[in-house]
C-alpha positions as a printed NumPy array, in Angstrom:
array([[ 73.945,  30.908, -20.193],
       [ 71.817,  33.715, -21.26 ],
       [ 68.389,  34.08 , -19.386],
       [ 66.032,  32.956, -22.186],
       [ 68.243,  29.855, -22.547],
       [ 68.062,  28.789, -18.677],
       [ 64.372,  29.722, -18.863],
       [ 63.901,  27.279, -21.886],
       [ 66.207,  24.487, -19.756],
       [ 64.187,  25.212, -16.872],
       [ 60.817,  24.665, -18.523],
       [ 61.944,  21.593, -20.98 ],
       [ 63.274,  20.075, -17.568],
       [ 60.003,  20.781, -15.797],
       [ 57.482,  19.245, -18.812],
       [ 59.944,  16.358, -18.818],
       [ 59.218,  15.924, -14.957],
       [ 55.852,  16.309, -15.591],
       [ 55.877,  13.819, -18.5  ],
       [ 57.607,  11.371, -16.747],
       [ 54.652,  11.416, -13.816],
       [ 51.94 ,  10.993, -16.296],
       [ 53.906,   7.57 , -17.18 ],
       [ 53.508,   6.17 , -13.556],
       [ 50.735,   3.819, -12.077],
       [ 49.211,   4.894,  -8.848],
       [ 46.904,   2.052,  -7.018],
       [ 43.178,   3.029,  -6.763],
       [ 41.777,   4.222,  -3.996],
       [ 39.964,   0.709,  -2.608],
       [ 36.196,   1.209,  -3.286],
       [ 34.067,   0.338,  -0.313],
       [ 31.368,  -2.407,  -1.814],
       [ 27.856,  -1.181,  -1.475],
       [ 25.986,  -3.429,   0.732],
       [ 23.522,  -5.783,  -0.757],
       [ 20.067,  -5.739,   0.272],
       [ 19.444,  -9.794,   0.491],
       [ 16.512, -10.374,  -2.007],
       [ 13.507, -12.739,   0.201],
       [ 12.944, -16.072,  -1.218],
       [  9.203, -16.258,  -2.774],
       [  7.249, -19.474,  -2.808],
       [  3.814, -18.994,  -5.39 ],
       [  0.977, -20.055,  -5.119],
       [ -2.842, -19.996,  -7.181],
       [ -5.5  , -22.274,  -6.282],
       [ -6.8  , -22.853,  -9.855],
       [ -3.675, -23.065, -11.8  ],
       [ -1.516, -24.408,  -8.982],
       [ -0.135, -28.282,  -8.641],
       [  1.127, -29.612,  -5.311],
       [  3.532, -31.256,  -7.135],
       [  7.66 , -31.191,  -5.746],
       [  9.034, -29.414,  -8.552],
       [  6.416, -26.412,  -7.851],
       [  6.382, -23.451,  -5.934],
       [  7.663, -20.972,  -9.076],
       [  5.996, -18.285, -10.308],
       [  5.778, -20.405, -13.758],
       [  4.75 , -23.84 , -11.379],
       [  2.977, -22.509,  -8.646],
       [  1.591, -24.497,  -5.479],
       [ -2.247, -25.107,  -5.42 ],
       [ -2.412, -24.709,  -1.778],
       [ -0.888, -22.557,   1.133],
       [ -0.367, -25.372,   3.359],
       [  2.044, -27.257,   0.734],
       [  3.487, -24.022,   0.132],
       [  4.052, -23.946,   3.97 ],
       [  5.799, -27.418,   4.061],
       [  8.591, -25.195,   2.501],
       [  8.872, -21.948,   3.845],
       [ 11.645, -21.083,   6.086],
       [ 12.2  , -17.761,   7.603],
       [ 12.597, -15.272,   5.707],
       [ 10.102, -16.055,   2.958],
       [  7.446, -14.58 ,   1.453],
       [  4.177, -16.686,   0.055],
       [  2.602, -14.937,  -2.866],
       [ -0.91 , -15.63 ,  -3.377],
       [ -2.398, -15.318,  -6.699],
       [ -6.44 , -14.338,  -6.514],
       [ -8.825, -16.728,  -5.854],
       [-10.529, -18.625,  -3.218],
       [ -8.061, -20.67 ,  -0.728],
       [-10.746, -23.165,   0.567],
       [ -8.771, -26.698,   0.41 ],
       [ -6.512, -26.443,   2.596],
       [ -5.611, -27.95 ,   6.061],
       [ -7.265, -25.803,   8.443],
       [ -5.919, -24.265,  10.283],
       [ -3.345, -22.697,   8.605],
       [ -0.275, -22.135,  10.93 ],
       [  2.227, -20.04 ,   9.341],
       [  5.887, -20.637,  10.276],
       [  8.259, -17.749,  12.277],
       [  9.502, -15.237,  10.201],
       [  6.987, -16.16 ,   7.24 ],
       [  5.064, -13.961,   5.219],
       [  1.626, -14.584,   3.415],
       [  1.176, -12.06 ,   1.428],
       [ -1.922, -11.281,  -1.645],
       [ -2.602,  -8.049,  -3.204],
       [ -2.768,  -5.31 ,  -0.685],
       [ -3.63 ,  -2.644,  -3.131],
       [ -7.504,  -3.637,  -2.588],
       [ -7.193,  -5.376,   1.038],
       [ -7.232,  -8.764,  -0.201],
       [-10.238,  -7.889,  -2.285],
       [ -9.769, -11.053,  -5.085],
       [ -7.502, -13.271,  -2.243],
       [-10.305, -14.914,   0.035],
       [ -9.303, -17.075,   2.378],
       [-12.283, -18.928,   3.879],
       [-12.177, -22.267,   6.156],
       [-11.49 , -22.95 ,   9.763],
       [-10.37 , -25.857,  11.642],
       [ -9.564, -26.857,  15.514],
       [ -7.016, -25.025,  17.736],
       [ -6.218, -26.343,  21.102],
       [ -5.049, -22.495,  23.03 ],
       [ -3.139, -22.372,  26.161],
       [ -5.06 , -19.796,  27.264],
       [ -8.943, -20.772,  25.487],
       [ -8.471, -24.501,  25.141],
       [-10.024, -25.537,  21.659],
       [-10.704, -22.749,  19.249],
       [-12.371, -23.186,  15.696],
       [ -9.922, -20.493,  13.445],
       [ -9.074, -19.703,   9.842],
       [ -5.122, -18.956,  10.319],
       [ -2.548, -19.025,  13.552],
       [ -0.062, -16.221,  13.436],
       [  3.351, -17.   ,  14.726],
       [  6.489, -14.43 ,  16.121],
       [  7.567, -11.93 ,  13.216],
       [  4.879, -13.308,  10.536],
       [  2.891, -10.335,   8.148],
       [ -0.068, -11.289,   6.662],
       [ -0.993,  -8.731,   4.067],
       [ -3.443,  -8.693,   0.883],
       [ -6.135, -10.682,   2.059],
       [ -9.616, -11.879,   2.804],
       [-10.344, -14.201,   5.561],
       [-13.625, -15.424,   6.436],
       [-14.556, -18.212,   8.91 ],
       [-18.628, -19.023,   9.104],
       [-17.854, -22.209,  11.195],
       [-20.078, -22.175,  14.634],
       [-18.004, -19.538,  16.633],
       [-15.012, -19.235,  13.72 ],
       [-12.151, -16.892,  14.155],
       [-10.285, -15.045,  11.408],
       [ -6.63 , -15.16 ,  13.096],
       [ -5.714, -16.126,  16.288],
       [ -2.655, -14.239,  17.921],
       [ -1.004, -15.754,  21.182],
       [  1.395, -14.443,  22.537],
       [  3.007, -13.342,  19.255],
       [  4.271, -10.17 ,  17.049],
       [  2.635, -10.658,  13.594],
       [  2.027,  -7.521,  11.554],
       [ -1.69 ,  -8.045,  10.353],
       [ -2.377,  -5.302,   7.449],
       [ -4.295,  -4.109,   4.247],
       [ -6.337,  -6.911,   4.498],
       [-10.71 ,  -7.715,   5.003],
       [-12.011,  -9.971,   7.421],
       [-15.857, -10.426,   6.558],
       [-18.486, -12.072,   7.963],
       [-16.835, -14.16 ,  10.838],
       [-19.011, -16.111,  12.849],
       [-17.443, -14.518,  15.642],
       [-14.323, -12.   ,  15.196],
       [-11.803, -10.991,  12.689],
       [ -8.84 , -11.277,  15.021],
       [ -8.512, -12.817,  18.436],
       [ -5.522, -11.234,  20.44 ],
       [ -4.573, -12.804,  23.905],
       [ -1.915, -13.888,  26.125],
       [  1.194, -11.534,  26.125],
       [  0.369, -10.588,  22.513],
       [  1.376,  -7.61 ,  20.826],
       [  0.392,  -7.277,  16.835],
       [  0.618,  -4.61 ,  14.905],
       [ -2.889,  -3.938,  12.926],
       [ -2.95 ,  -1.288,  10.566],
       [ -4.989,  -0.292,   7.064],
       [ -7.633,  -3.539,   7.951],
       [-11.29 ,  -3.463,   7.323],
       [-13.424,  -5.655,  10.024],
       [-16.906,  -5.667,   8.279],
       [-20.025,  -7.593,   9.606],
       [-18.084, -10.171,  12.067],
       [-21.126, -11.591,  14.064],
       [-19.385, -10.585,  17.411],
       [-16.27 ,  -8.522,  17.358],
       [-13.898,  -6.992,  14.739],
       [-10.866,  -7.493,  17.08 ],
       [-11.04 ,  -9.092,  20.7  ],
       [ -7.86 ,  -8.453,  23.097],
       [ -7.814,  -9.916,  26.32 ],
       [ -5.357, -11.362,  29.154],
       [ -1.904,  -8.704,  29.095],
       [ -1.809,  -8.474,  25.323],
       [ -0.781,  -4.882,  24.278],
       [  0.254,  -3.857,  20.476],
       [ -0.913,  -0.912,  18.147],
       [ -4.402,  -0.894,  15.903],
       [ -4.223,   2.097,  13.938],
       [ -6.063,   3.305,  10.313],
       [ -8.618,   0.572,  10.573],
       [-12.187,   0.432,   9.498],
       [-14.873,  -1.434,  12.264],
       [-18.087,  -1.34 ,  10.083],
       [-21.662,  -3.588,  10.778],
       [-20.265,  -5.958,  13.787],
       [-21.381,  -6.536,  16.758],
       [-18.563,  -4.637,  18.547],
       [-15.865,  -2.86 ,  16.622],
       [-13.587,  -4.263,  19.596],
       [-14.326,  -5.718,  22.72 ],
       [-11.003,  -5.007,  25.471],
       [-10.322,  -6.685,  28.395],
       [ -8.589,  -8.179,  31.276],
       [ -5.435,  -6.316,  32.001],
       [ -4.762,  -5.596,  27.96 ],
       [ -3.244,  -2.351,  27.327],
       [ -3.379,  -2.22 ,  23.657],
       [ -3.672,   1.47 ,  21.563],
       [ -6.024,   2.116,  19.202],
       [ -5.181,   5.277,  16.955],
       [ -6.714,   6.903,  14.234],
       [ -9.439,   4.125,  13.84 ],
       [-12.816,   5.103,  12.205],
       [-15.909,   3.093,  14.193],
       [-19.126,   3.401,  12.781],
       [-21.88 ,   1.742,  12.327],
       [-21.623,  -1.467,  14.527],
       [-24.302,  -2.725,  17.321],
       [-21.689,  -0.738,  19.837],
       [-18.718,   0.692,  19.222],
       [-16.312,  -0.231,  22.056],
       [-16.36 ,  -2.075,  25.208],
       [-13.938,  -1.922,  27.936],
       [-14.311,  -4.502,  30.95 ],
       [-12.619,  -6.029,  33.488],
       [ -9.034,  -4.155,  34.34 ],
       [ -7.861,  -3.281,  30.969],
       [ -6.962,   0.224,  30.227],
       [ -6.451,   0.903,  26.567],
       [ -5.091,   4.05 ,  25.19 ],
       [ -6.893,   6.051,  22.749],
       [ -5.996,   8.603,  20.125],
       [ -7.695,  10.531,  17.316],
       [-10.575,   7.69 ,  16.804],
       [-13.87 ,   8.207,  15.115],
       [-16.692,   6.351,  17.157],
       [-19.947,   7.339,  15.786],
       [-23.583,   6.235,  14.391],
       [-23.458,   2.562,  16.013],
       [-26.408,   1.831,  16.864],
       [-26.748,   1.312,  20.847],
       [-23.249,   2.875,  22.387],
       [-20.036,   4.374,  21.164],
       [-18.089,   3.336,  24.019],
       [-18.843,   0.729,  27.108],
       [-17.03 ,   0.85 ,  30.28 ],
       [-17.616,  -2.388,  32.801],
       [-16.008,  -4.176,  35.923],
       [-13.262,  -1.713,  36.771],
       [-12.142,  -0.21 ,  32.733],
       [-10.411,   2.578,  32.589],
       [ -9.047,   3.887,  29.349],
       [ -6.852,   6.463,  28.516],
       [ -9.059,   9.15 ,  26.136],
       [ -6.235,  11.989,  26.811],
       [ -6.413,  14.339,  29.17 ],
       [ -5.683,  18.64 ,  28.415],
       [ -2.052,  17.994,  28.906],
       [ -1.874,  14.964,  26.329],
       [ -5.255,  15.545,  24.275],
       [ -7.57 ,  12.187,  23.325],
       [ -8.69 ,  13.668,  20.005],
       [-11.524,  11.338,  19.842],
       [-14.806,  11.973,  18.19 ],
       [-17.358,  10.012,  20.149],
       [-20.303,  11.459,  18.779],
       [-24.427,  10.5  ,  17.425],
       [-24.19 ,   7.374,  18.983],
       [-27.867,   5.854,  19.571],
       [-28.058,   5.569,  23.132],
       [-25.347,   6.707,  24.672],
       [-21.942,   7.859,  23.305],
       [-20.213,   6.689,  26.256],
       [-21.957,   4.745,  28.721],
       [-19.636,   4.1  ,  32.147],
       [-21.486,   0.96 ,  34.16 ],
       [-17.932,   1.069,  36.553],
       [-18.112,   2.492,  39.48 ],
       [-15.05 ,   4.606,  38.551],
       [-16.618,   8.353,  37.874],
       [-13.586,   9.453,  36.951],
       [-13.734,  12.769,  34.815],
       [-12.002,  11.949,  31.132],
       [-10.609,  15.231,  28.992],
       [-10.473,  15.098,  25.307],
       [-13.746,  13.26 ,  24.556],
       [-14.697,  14.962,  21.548],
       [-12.459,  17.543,  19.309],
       [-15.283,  19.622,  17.764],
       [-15.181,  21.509,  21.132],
       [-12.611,  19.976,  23.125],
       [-15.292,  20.017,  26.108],
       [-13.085,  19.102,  29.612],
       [-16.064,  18.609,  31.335],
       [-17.291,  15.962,  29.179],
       [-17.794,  12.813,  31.674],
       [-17.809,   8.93 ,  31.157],
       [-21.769,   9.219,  30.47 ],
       [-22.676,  10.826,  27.496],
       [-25.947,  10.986,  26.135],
       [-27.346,  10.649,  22.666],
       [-28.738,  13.883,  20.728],
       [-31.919,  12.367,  20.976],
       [-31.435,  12.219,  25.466],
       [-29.966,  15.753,  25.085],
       [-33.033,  17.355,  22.991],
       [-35.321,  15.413,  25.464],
       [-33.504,  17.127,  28.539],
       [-34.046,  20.724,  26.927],
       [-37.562,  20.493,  26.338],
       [-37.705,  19.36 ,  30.026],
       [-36.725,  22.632,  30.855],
       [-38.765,  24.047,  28.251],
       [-36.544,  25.177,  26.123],
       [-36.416,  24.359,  22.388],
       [-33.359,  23.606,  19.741],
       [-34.078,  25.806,  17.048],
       [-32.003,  26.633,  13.857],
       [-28.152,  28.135,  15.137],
       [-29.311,  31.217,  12.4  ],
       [-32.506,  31.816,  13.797],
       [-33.728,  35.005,  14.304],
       [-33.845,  36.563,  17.134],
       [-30.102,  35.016,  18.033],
       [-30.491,  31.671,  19.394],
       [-28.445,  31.117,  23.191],
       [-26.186,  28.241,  22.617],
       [-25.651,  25.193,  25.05 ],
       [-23.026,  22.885,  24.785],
       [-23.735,  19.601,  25.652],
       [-21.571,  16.147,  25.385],
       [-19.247,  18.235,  23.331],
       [-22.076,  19.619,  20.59 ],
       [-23.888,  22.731,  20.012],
       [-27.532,  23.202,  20.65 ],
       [-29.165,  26.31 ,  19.675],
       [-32.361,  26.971,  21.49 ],
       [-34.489,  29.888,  21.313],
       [-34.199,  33.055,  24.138],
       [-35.323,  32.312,  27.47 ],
       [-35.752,  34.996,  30.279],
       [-33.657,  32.927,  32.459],
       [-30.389,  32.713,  30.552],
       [-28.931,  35.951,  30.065],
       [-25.674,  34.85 ,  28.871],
       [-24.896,  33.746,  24.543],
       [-23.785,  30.751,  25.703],
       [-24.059,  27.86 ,  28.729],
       [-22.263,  24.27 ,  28.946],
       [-24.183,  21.757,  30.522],
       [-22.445,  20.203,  33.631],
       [-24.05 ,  16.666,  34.426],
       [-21.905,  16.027,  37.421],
       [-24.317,  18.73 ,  38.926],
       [-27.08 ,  19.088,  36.406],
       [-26.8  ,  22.726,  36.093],
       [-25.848,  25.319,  33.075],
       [-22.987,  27.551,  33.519],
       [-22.406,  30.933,  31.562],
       [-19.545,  30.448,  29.02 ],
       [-19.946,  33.621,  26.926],
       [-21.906,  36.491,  28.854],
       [-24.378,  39.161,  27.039],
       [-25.271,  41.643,  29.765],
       [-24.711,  39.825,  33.087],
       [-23.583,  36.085,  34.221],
       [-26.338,  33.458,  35.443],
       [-26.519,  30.286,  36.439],
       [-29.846,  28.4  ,  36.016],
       [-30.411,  25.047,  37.693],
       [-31.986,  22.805,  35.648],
       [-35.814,  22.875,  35.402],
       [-37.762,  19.052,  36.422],
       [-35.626,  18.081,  39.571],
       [-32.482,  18.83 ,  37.895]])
């Protein structure tokens, strides 16, 4: 056989092989089924279109109230509440394990106002008058709760792990949220506005996180105590009778809060407090700042010295007693010196105190640009020197 001939054999042979393959059936490869994400069962529920009827609880047929919606809720399920005012129903409204009530968190519950209270026997408080009781792994989300009742609660946590977020609580008789026993909530993206006493009260060993919240007009944006060890984080309080108070044993951490412009104090320490506000290894970040009286006002006989006070200077000898601007210009014209513009001319000398700048004009006794204010010993120290150092003691018995 010539060459070309065994190359044609070779190569029919070899596309006949081939051909012959293409004819078989190989199994597939076994495909690995994508896991199914189990969709939550939703119960509906508008107070003006709704029917309490047993056929409801669609999004076609929706419930009129929560509390029938309630009756059948298992874990698991999420309550959708249309807008409108949730007034008729059995208060208090104790939502189940695992539940979720849930309204339009886009606005914080804005158009979903629930408003009512009714009697709660604690095992910690005894009887309680309260607007809803959160239970272990509920969210409440989307609304508006308001309780004017004599001494009415928004939601009462015991000893639970609810998720409380993007909702209002307005105008409480006495606070938004109650947290006590071993409780530990999670409170985020809320807005506590005008609650007669507190936004939030934690007490007994409760603990938990209250971060991105808004404490505007109440009495106190929080009131802390017992042995509660809760963390607040990232929290703007403004504007309230006092900011924060702090009694009894309880030592709250906190982080990167706004606490300015209430009206009396930014922060209250009693009884033996003691709160974590950072320290220059593990910065506070708190801006505790034009406060009315004073921005934090320690009546415990701990005179412990707390870092990280304010950021606008990071001041570490900033101390549990910080006065208002208002106590601070007082205490320079003591010492006859006066705040001036910081672009006056001649150059102003600078003196920090509680974390700000004061510019006052130049006085033959401070020779230095600039001086911080130490009230443990009433005296200004050179920060920045001009020509030469000096220390001044402080002029009227200071």
């Amino acid at each position: 056989m010539s060459n070309k001939s065994h190359q044609r054999t070779c190569f029919l042979v070899t596309t006949l092989a081939v051909s012959g393959l293409l004819g078989v059936t190989f199994p597939l490869t076994a495909q690995v089924p994508v896991a199914q994400v189990p969709v939550a069962p939703v119960i509906y529920v508008d107070p003006v279109s709704g029917t309490n009827s047993d056929q409801a609880g669609t999004s076609a047929k929706p419930y009129k109230t929560i509390t029938s919606a309630l009756s059948q809720a298992k874990p698991g399920t999420v309550i959708q509440l249309a807008p409108g005012n949730y007034s008729n129903e059995s208060f208090p409204i104790l939502l189940k394990p695992g539940v979720t009530l849930r309204g339009d968190k886009s606005n914080r519950g804005e158009r979903v106002v629930i408003s009512g209270g009714g009697d709660y026997i604690s095992s910690v408080f005894a009887k309680q008058n309260i607007t809803i009781l959160a239970n272990q792994d509920t969210t409440i989300e989307g609304v508006t709760v308001t309780n004017t009742n004599e001494r009415g609660t928004g939601i009462w946590v015991e000893s639970t792990n609810p998720i409380i977020r993007n909702s209002s609580f307005i105008s409480n008789a006495r606070e938004g949220v109650f947290v006590t026993g071993a409780g530990i909530p999670r409170i985020e993206n809320n807005q506590f506005l005008k609650n007669s006493a507190n936004g939030i009260s934690i007490t007994k060993t409760s603990q938990g996180e209250i971060s991105n919240n808004l404490f505007q007009n109440n009495g106190f944006g929080l009131a802390i105590g017992h042995t509660s060890t809760p963390t607040l984080k990232e929290n703007q309080i403004i504007q309230n009778k006092y900011g924060i108070i702090i009694s009894e044993s309880a030592k709250p951490v906190l982080r990167k809060n706004t606490i300015q412009n209430n009206k009396r104090d930014g922060v209250v320490l009693i009884h033996e407090a003691l709160p974590d506000l950072g320290n220059s290894n593990n910065p506070g970040e708190n801006v505790i700042a034009n406060n009315g009286r004073y921005n934090l006002q320690n009546a415990t006989k701990n005179n412990t010295m707390f870092d990280g006070i304010n950021t606008e200077t990071a001041d570490p000898s900033a101390i549990a007693s910080l006065p208002s601007d208002a106590d601070n210009i007082k205490l320079l014209r003591q010492w006859e010196l006066e705040p001036v513009a910081c672009n006056s001319n001649p150059k102003p000398v600078t003196i920090i105190m509680s974390g700000k700048n004061y510019c006052i004009t130049p006085h033959p006794d401070l020779t230095a640009d600039i001086y911080r204010y130490n009230p443990a010993t009433r005296s200004l120290k050179a920060v920045q020197v001009s020509p030469r150092t000096t220390g001044i003691q402080g002029r009227g018995g200071l």
